[in-house]
C-alpha positions as CSV (number, residue, x, y, z in Angstrom):
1,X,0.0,0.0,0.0
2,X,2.9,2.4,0.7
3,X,5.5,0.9,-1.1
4,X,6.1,-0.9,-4.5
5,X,8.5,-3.3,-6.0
6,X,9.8,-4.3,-2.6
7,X,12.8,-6.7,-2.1
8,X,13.5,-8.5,1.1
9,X,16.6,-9.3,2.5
10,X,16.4,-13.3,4.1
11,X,19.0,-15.1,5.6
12,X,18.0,-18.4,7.0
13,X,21.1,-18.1,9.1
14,X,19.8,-14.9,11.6
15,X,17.8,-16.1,14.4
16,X,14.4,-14.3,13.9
17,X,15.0,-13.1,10.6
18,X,11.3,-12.7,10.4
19,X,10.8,-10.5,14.0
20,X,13.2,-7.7,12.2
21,X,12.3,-7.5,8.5
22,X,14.9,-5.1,6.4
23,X,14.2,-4.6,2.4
24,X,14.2,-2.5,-0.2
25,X,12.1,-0.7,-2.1
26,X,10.3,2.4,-3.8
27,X,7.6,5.2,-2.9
28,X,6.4,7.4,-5.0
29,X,6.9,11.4,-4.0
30,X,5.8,13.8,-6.5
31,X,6.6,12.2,-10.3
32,X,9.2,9.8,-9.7
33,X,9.7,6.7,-7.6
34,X,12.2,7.1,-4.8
35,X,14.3,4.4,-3.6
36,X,14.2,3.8,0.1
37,X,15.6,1.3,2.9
38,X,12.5,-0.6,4.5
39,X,13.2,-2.0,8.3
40,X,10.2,-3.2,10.2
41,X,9.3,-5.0,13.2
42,X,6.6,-7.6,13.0
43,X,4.6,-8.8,15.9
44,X,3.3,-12.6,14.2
45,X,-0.2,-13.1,12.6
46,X,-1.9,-10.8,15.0
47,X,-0.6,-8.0,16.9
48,X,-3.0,-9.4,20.0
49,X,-1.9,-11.6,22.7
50,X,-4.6,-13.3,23.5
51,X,-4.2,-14.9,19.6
52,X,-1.1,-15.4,19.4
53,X,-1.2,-17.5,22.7
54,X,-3.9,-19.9,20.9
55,X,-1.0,-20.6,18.2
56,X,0.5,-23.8,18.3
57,X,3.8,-24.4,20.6
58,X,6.3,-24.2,18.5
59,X,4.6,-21.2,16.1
60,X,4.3,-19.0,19.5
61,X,8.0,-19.7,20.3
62,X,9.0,-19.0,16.8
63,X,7.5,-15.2,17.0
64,X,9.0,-14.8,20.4
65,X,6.5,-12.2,20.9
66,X,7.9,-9.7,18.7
67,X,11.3,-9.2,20.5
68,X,14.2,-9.1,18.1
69,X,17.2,-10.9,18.5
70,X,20.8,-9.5,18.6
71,X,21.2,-10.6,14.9
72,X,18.0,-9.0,13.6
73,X,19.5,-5.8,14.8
74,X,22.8,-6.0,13.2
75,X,21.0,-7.0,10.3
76,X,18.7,-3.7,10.4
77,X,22.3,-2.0,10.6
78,X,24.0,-3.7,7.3
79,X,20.6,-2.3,5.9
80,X,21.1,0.6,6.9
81,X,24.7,0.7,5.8
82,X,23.7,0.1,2.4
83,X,21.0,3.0,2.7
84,X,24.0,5.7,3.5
85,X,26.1,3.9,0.5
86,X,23.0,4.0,-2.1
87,X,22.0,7.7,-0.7
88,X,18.7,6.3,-0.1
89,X,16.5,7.4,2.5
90,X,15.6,5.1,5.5
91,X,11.8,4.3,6.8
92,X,11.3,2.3,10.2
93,X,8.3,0.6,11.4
94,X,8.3,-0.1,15.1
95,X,6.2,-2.5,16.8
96,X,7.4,-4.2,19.9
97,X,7.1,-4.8,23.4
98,X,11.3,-4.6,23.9
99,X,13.9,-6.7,22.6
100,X,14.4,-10.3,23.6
101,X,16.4,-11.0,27.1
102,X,16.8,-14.4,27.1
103,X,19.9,-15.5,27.9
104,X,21.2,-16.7,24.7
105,X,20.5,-13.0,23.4
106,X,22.8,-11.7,26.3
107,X,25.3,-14.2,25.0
108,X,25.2,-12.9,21.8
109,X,25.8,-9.5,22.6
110,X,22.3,-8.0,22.8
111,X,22.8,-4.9,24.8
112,X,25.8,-4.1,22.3
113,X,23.6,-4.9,19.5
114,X,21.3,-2.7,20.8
115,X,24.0,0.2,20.6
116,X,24.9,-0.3,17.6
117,X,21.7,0.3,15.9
118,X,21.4,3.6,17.9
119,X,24.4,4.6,16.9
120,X,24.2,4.0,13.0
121,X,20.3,5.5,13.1
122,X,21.5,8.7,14.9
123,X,24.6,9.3,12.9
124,X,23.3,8.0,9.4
125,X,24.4,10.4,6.6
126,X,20.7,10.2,4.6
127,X,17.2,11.1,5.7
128,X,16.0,9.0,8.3
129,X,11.8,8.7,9.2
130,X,10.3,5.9,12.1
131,X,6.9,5.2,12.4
132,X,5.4,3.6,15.7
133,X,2.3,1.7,14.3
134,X,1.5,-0.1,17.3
135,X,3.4,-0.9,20.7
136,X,7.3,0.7,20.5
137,X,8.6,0.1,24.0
138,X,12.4,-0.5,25.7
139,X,15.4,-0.7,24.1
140,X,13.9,-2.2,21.4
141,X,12.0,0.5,19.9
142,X,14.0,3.3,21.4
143,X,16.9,2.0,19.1
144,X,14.9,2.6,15.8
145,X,13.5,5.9,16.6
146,X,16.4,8.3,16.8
147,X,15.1,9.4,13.6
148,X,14.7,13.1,11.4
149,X,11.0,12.5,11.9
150,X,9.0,10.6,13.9
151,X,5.4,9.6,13.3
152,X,3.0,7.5,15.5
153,X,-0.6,6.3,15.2
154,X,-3.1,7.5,17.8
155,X,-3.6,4.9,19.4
156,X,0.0,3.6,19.4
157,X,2.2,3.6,23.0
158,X,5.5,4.8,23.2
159,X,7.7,4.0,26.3
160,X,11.3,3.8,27.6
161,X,9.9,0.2,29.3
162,X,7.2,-1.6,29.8
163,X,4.7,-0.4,32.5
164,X,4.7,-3.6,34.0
165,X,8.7,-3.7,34.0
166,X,8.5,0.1,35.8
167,X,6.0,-0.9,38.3
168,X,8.4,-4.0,39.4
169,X,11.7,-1.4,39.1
170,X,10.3,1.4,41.3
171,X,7.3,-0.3,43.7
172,X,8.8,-3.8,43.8
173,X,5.2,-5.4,42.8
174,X,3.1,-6.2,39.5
175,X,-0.6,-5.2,41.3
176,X,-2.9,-3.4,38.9
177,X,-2.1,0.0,41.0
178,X,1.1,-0.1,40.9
179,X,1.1,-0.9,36.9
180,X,-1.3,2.1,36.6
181,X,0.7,4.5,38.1
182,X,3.9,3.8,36.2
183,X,1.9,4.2,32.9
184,X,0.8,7.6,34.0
185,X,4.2,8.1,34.7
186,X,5.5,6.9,31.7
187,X,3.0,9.3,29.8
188,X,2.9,6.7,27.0
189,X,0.3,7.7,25.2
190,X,0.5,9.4,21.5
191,X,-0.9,12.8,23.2
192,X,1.5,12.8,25.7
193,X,4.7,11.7,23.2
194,X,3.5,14.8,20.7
195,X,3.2,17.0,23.6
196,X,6.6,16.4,24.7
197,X,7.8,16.6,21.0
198,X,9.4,13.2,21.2
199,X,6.8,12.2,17.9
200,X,6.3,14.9,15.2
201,X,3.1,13.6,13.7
202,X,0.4,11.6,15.7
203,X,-2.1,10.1,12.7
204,X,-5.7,9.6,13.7
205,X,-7.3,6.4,13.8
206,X,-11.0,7.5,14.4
207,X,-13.1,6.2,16.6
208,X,-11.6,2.8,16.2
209,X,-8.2,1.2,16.3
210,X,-6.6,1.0,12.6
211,X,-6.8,-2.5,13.0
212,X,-10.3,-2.4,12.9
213,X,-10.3,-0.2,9.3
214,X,-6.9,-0.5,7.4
215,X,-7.2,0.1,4.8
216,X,-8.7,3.8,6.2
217,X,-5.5,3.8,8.7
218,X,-3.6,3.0,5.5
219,X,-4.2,5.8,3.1
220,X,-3.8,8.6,6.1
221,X,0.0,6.7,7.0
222,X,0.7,6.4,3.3
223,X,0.1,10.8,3.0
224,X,1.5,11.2,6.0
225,X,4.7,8.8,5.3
226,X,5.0,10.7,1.9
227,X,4.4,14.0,3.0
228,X,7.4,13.9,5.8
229,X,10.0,11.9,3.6
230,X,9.1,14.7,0.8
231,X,10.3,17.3,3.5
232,X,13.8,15.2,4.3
233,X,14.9,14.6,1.3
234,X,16.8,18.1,0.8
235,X,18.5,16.4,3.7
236,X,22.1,14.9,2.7
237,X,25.4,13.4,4.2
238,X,26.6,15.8,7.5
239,X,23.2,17.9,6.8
240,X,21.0,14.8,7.8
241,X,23.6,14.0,10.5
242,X,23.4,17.7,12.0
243,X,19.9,17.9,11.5
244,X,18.8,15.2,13.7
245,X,21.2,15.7,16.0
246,X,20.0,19.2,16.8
247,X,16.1,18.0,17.2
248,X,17.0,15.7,19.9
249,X,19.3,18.0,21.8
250,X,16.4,20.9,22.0
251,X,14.1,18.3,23.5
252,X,13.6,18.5,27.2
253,X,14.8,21.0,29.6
254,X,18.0,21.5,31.5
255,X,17.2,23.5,34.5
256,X,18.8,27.4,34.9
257,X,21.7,26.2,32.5
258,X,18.5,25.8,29.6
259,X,19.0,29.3,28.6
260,X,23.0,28.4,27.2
261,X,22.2,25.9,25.7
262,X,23.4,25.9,22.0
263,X,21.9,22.9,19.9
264,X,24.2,23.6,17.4
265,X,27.2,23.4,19.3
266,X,26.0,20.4,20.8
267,X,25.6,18.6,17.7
268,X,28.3,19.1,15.8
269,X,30.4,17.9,19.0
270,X,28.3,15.0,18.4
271,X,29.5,14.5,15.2
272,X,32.6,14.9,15.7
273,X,32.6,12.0,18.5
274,X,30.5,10.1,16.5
275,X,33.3,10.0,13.3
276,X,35.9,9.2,15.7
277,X,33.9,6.2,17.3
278,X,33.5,4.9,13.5
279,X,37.3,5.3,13.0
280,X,37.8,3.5,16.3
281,X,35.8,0.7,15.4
282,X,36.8,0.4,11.5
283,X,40.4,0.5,13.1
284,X,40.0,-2.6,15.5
285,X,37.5,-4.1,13.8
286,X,40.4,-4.3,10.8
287,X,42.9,-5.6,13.6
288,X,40.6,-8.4,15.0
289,X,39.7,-9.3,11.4
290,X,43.4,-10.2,10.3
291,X,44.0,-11.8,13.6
292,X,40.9,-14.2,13.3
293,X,40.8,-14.2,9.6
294,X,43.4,-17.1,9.6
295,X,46.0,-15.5,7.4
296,X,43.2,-15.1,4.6
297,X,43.1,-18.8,3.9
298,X,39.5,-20.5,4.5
299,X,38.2,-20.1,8.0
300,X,38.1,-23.5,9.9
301,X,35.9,-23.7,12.8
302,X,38.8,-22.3,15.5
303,X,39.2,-19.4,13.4
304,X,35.2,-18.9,13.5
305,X,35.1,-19.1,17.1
306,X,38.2,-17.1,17.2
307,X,36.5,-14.7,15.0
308,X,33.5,-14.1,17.3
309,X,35.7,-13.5,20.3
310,X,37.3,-10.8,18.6
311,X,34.1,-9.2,17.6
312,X,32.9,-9.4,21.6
313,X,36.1,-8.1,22.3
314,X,36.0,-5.1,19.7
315,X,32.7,-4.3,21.6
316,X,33.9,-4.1,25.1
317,X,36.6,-2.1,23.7
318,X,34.3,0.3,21.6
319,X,32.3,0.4,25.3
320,X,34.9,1.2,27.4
321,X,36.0,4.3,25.1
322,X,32.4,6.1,25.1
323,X,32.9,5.8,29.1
């Protein structure tokens, strides 16, 4: 409906390949077609709980819920990297209660996976636009939204954690109070995200949840997708870069110092630490390559396992220089 002559990217060999979808594709904007980066998160055949806990077993496993694991996310970021080589423009759709924290996840580097999507969506040198369509809540959506423009359905929630997760944190219980209480101080709602300025565009559902009409809720994302992409496109290399940069350091405000605050200072020190935290990584990540790369000859398994040390290593490294 919003996009045409779409490609997905599939590998069989990332875990949840489906959770984290990442394509290409085309919209049109004025007379021509444009060539865009698609990533989006996908809940399973409904976005309700109570049917996707009537799925079989092993079909309710497989969706996980809708949390993405640590390779979905790097694979989000190879999209994007080919976005910023194309000079295409980059459209998320988040929907997801937070990404998976199973233990195998940890294992594999989630809360570094995590990071490195933030990163690559705040610094990315080409338009950028998210869209919450449902549920975008933890670390999980909060990676994909450090977007130039952020649009959000009505009806859709948008959180830093679950309430339930805040109301065990801060009241040490799950009671239907104490889960109240943390939503209203969450302020999760699409009203209260607007108001704050951390969405740009709330789209009206009506009287009833899009799911209900969609094709209705379809046509008003598709204008309002088009219209704000339309605006970004101007928007190239340190330009995109800057200009995100400065919409998320005017948001909020700092106490007496508010009044010297200068966005644009701010972000261009941002840039600045954000091309010398690429070089530090290109830079190991070039090291620990060679040194697990076996000489350049085929990789046997040693040299595999030696190979994902290096990259665990690379990422406590890469950690322990933004400290």
């Amino acid at each position: 409906h919003i996009f045409h002559d779409v490609l997905i990217f599939q590998d069989s060999e990332v875990l949840g390949d489906h959770l984290l979808v990442t394509g290409e594709g085309k919209i049109d904007i004025g007379e021509e077609p444009i060539d865009v980066m698609i990533v989006g998160q996908q809940t399973g055949p409904s976005s309700r709980r109570e049917d996707l806990v009537k799925l079989p077993a092993s079909e309710y496993r497989r969706w996980n819920q809708s949390m993405g694991f640590p390779d979905g996310y790097r694979k989000a970021v190879y999209g994007m990297d080919l976005a910023e080589q194309r000079g295409w423009p980059v459209v998320v759709f988040v929907d997801t209660p937070g990404a998976d924290p199973s233990e195998y996840s940890e294992e594999q580097g989630q809360a570094f996976a995590i990071n490195e999507v933030i990163h690559k969506t705040t610094s990315l040198k080409t338009p950028n636009l998210s869209y919450i369509i449902s549920q975008g809540a933890s670390g999980g959506a909060i990676a994909l939204t450090p977007t130039n423009r952020t649009i959000m359905n009505q009806y859709a929630t948008y959180m830093v954690i679950s309430p339930g997760g805040c109301a065990s944190i801060l009241f040490r219980n799950r009671s239907h109070e104490s889960i109240r209480s943390a939503a209203e101080g969450l302020r999760l709602t699409a009203a209260d995200a607007f108001e704050q300025g951390t969405v740009d565009e709330v789209i009206e559902e009506g009287l009833h949840p899009g799911h209900r009409y969609p094709n209705e809720l379809l046509a008003r994302a598709k204008r309002a997708v088009v219209r704000n992409l339309g605006q970004l496109l101007d928007l190239r290399a340190e330009r995109a870069e800057m200009a995100r940069r400065e919409k998320f350091f005017a948001m909020g405000v700092w106490g007496e110092s508010d009044a010297q605050r200068h966005t644009d200072t701010l972000a261009k020190w941002a840039c600045e630490q954000s091309r010398a935290y690429a070089s530090l990584v290109a830079a190991v990540t070039a090291y620990f390559a060679v040194r697990g790369g076996n000489n350049g000859r085929p990789m046997d398994e040693a040299a595999v396992k030696a190979q994902a040390e290096a990259r665990q290593e690379v990422a406590r490294m890469i950690y322990a220089a933004q400290r």
